[in-house]
N, C-alpha and C positions, 0 to 999 in steps of 0.2 A: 503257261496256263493262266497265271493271274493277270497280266497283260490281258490277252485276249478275253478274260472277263471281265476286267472292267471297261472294254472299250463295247463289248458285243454282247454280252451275257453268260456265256461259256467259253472254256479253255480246251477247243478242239476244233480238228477243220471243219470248216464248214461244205466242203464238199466230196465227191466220192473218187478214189485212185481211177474207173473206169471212166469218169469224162475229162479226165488229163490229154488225152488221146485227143481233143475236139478242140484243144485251148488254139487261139490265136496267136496270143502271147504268153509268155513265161518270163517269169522275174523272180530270179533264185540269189537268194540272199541272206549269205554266212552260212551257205551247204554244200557239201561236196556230195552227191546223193551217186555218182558212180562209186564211190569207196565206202560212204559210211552208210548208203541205201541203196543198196542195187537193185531191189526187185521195186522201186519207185524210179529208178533211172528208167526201167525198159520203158515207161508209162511214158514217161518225158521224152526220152527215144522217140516212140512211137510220134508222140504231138511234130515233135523235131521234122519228123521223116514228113507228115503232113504238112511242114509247111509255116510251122510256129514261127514266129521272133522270137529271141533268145535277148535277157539283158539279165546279167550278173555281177554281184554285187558280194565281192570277195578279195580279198588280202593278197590272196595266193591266185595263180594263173590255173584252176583245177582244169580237166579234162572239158567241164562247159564253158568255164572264160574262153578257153583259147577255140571254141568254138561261138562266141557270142557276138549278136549284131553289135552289141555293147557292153564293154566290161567295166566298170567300176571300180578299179584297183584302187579302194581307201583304205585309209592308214588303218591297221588294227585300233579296234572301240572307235571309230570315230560314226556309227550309222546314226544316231540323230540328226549332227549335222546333213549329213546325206541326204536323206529321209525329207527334214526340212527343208533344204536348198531345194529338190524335188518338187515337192508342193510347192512351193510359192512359185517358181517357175510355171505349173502350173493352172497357179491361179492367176499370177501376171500376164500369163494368155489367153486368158478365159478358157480353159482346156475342161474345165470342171465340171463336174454332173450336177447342175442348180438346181433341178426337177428334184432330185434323189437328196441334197442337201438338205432342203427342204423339209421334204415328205418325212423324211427318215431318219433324220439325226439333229444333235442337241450340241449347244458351245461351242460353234461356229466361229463365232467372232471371235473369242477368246482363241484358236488356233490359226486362226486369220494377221491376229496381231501378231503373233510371237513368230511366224514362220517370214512373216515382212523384215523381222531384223536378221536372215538368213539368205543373202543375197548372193548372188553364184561368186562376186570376187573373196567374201569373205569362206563360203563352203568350200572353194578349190583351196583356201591357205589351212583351212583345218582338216581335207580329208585327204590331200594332195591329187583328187580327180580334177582330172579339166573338166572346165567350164562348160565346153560344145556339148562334151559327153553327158555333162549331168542335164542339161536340155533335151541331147536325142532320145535318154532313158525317158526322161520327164512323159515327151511326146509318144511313142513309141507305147508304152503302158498306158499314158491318158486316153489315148484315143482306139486302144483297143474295145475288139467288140466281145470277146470272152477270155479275158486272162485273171490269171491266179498267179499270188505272192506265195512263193514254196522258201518256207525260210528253215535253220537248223540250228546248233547249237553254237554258230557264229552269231547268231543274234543273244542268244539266251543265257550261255557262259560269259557275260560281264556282271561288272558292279551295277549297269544299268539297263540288266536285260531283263525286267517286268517293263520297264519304258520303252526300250527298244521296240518290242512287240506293240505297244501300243502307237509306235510310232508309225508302224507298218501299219497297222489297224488305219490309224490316222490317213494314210495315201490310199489305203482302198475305199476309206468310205467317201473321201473328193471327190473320187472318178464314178462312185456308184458301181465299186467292181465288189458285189458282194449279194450272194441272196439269190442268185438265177446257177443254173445251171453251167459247173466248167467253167464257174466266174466267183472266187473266193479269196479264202487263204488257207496253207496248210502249214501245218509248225511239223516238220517232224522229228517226233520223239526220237530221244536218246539208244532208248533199248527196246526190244518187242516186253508187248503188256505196260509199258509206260501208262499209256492214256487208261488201261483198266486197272490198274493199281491206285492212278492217283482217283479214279471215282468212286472206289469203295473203301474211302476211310482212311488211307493213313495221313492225310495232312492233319494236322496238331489243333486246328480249328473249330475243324468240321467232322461230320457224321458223313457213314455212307452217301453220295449224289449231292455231296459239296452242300450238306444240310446242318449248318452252325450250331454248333453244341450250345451257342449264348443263347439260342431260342427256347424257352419253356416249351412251347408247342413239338419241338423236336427231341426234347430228351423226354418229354411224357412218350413219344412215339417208340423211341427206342427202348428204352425204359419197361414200355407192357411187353415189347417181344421178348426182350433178355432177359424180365425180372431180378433186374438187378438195379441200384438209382445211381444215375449219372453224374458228372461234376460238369459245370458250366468252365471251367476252367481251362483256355488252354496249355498244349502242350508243348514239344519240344520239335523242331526240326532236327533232323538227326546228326548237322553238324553242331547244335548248339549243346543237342546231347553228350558231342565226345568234350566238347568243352567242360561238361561239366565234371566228367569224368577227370579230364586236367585239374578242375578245384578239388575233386575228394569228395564233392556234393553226389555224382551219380554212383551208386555200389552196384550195380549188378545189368551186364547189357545181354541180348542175344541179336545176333547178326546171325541172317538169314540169305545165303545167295548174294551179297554183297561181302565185296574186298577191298574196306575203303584204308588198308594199309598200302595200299597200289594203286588205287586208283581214285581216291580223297586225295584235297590239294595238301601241300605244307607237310609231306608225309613225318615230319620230325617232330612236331604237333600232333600227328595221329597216334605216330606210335607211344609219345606220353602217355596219351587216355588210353590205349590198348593196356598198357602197361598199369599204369594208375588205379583199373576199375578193380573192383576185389573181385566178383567175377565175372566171368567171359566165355558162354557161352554162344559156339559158332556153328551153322550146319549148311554142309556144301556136299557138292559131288566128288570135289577134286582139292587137294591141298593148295592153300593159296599162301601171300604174305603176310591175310587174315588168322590163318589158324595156328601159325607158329606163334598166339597170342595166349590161345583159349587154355579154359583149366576143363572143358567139355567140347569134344568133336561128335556133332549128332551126324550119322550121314545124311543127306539130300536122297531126293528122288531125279533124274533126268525126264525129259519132254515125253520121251518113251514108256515111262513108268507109272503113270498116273492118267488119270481122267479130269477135267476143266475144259477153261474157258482162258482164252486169250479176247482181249479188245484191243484192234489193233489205230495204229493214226490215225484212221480215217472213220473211227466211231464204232466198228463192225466188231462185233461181240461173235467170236470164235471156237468149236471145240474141238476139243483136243482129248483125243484117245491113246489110252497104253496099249501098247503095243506087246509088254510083259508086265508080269508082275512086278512090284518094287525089289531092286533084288537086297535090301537093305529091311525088306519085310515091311515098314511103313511109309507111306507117304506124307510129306510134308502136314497139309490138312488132321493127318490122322497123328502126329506127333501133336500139331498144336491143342487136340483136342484133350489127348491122353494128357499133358502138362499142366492143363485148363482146369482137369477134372481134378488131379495131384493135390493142385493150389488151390482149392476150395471151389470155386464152379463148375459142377457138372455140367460137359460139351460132348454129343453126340450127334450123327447123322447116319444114317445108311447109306449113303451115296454123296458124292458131290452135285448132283444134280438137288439134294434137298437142300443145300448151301446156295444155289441159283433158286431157288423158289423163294429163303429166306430175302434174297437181293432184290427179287420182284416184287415183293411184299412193303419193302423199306425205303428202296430208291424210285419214285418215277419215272424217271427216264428210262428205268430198263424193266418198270411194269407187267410188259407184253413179252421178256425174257426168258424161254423154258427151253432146256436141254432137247425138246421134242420140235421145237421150231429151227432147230438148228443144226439141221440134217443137212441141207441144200446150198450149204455156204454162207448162211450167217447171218444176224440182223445188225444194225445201225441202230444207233441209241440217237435221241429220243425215240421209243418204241412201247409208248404207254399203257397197252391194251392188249389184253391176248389178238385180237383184227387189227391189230395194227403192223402193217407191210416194215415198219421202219423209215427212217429218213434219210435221205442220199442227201439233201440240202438244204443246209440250216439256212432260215434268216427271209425267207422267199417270201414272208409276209410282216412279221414283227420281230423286232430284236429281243431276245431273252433277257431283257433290264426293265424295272422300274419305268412302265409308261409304253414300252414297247419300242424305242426309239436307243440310236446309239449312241456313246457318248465321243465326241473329241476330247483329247487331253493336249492342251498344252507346255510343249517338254523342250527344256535347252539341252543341250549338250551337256555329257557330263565326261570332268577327267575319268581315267582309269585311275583303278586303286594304287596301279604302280609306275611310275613314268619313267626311263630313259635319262640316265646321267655324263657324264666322264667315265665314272665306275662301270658302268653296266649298259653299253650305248646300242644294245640289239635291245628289240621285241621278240617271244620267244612267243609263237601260236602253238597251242597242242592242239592233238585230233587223233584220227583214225585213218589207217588204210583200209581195200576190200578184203587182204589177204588175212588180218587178224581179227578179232571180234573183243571187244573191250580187255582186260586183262591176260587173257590171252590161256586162260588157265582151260581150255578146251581145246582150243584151235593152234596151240606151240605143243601139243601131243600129238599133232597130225604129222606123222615124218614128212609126206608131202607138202605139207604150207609152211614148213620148216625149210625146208628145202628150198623153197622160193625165199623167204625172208624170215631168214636165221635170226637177226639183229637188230636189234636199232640204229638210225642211223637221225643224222641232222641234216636238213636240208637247207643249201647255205646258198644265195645268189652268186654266179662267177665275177662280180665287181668285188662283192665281200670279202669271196676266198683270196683273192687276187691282193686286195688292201692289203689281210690280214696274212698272208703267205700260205694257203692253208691248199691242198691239192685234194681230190677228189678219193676216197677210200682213207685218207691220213686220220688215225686217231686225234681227236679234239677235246679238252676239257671244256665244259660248258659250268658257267659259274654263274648263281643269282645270289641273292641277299640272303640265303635261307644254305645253301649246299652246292656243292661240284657233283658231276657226273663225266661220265666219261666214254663217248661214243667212236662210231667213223664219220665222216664228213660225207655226204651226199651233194656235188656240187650239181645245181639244176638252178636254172631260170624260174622254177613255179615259183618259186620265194621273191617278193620283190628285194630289193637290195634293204638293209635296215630291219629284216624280220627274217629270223629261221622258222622252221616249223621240222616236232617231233610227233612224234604216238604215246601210246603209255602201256602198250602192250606188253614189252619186255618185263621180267624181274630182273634180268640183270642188269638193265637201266633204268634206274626208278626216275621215271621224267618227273611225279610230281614231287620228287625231294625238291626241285625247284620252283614250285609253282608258288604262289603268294595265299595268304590266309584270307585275301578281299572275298568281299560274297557281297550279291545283291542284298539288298536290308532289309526287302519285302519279303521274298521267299527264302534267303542262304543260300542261292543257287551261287559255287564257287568261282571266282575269274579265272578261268582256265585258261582264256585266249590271248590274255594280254600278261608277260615275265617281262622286267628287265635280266637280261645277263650279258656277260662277254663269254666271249669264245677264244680259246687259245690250243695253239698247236702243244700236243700232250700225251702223256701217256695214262694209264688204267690209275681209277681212282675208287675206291670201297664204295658201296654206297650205306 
């Protein structure tokens, strides 16, 4: 999201999942959106079956590499490079939208220079793509007449993934692929409500609709509705929070529907601050590796049990009806309020619909946003006005920044926070299958999806196993600078040789006891994708 604001204005797609269907091209980059987005795979299906080009830009061979006109098998972290070598290609052909350059966008030149010392002999020695290929993609995307960059959390889980996105930002505003219909980019989010969560408030920043607490004009605003006085100060991202917890500075956290004992990186680092805070309250539906923490279990409500709104990737503000009562008697909403009112401010509503009337009131963008409009499947934010239809495509006339125009950023290559030694000569990429859903704490109670994938397993190249004597089904210790783990070997080709890749689904394989403490500097967003470890033939290790 910060990427994509500072290149474009906002940190969302700019266009809608229903003209994926129409794209000519498709350029999918650091996503496996068969496993970790399916109901977005059929949409890209769909284009596929009409006829699209396909060029993917991915570590691993997913189900679209091994279906792409063009695959870009680069090294984990290395998409700048990419990204650059791309453009300037390019530009070195004149492939470039001059008109759209132009008319539409700012510091040109400054990305002009920088992408000239990225030349295809130097980008194949840092991404290990050939040469031909980073041309076809080049061409292939330039000279499309409707495509869109679908990128995921292979772009956005590094130490340079606010850059990364703007890197992307940076090839589509060259080509003038941005602003028309079926002609954008989409990032898509991690979890469903991603995109609606981060625009009502909790970044550490900002106020509801990414409105800077530093602004006077904004905390008087907020300020006459709450009757309460604001601080201009920011806050904490929530890894810098457990950190603090580690100093003895944080006393007291509540975790909400997150398990960041399982699925926060460095988990030996988490569990200190789980451990450290004096208190810890958690509320979930289901016991996690969260709550063997807390000195308070509030229970959760499920999707079933309440009344809201979901905003999904693609802008569309959603709702969402209970089905029962809460069978725990409150609802989240109705916990937070009753706490609120405990601790000295009085918090009530009659409905969550008067909590969306409050958001239309605070946020512009979702102005025109009332529970009664959203009967018929939903509205698209910006949506300023009770007549106003909502927007399927950002950008069709001015950039959301200062002047109306978008910015290039100029960006080198950055290492990974963790490189490759003697000691630890694999990359280890985490991720998701279709079968599990982040932690796993819903979907490993399905006996059925259990049934299908019991365990975790490691996915090892047959050059690797071979090297390293390691056979297919054989328990493996997996070892980083941080902890051992201890799985089955899955031998498969989708791993290039030099890179495994796991899940983090499991508890009884805590993949991220080995993941590293790096995080982008901008946002804290963890490096999930890039571990050094070795791998050795083994048996069961604690975690």
């Amino acid at each position: 999201m910060a990427g994509l604001a500072t290149s474009l204005g906002a940190g969302a797609a700019t266009n809608s999942l229903a003209q994926i269907p129409e794209l000519d091209t498709i350029f999918l980059f650091g996503s496996n959106p068969t496993e970790a987005h399916p109901v977005v795979s059929l949409y890209l299906k769909k284009a596929l079956q009409n006829g699209a080009r396909l060029v993917v830009a991915d570590p691993r061979k997913t189900w679209m590499a091994a279906r792409a006109d063009v695959w870009l098998n680069l090294k984990p972290g290395k998409n700048i490079a990419l990204l650059n070598g791309m453009i300037n290609v390019i530009l070195e052909r004149g492939w470039e939208n001059k008109v759209f350059i132009e008319a539409r966008t700012e510091q040109f030149g400054e990305l002009r220079n920088k992408v000239a010392q990225y030349d295809l002999e130097r980008v194949q020695g840092i991404t290990g793509v050939e040469g031909d290929k980073i041309v076809e993609a080049a061409r292939i995307y330039s000279q499309a007449g409707k495509s869109m960059i679908i990128y995921g959390l292979g772009v956005t889980e590094h130490r340079s993934g606010t850059e990364n996105a703007m890197a992307i930002a940076n090839l589509a505003l060259v080509c003038g692929h941005i602003g028309r219909p079926s002609t954008g980019i989409m990032a898509l989010r991690g979890q469903n409500n991603v995109q609606g969560a981060s625009d009502l408030g909790p970044l550490p920043a900002t106020f509801p609709g990414y409105q800077p607490v530093a602004d006077p004009a904004n905390r008087k605003k907020f300020e006459s509705e709450w009757k309460v006085p604001l601080t201009d100060r920011t806050g904490l991202k929530s890894v810098e929070m457990l950190d603090e917890c580690v100093k003895g500075s944080f006393k007291a956290l509540f975790i909400l529907g997150e398990d960041p004992a399982q699925t926060d990186p460095d988990i030996g680092h988490i569990r200190k601050a789980l451990e450290n805070v004096d208190f810890l309250v958690v509320q979930d539906i289901f016991p996690t590796e969260t709550t063997r923490y807390a000195d308070v279990i509030l229970p959760g409500a499920s999707f079933a049990e309440k009344d809201g709104t979901f905003t999904n990737g693609e802008r569309r503000v959603q709702r969402v009806r209970k089905a029962i009562e809460p069978l725990a008697g409150m609802a989240e909403w109705e916990v937070m309020c009753r706490i609120s009112t405990l601790m000295g401010y009085p918090m009530s509503y009659e409905h969550p619909s008067y909590i969306m009337d409050e958001i239309a009131r605070l946020v512009p963008a979702y102005g025109g946003i009332h529970y009664h409009r959203l009967e018929n499947g939903g509205l698209q934010w910006p949506c300023p006005t009770d007549d106003h239809p909502g927007t399927t495509t950002l950008y069709t006339d001015l950039f959301s920044r200062p002047g109306g125009k978008a910015q290039f950023v100029a960006l080198d290559q950055q290492e990974s926070g963790e490189t490759t030694d003697d000691d630890y000569p694999i990359t280890l990429i985490t991720g998701r299958i279709r079968e599990h859903y982040n932690n796993g704490s819903m979907t490993s109670r399905s006996l059925g999806i259990s049934e299908l994938v019991p365990e975790e397993m490691v996915e090892i190249n047959p050059l690797d196993a071979e090297r390293l004597g390691i056979e297919h089904q054989q328990w493996v210790n997996i070892t980083s600078r941080r902890g051992t783990i201890s799985v089955k070997a899955k031998v498969t080709d989708r791993s290039e040789p030099g890179s495994v890749f796991m899940t983090f689904h499991h508890r009884d394989a805590l993949t991220n006891l080995l993941t590293s403490s790096h995080r982008d500097p901008i946002t804290g967003t963890p490096e999930y994708k890039v571990t050094a470890v070795r791998i050795e033939a083994g048996g069961a290790v604690l975690n």
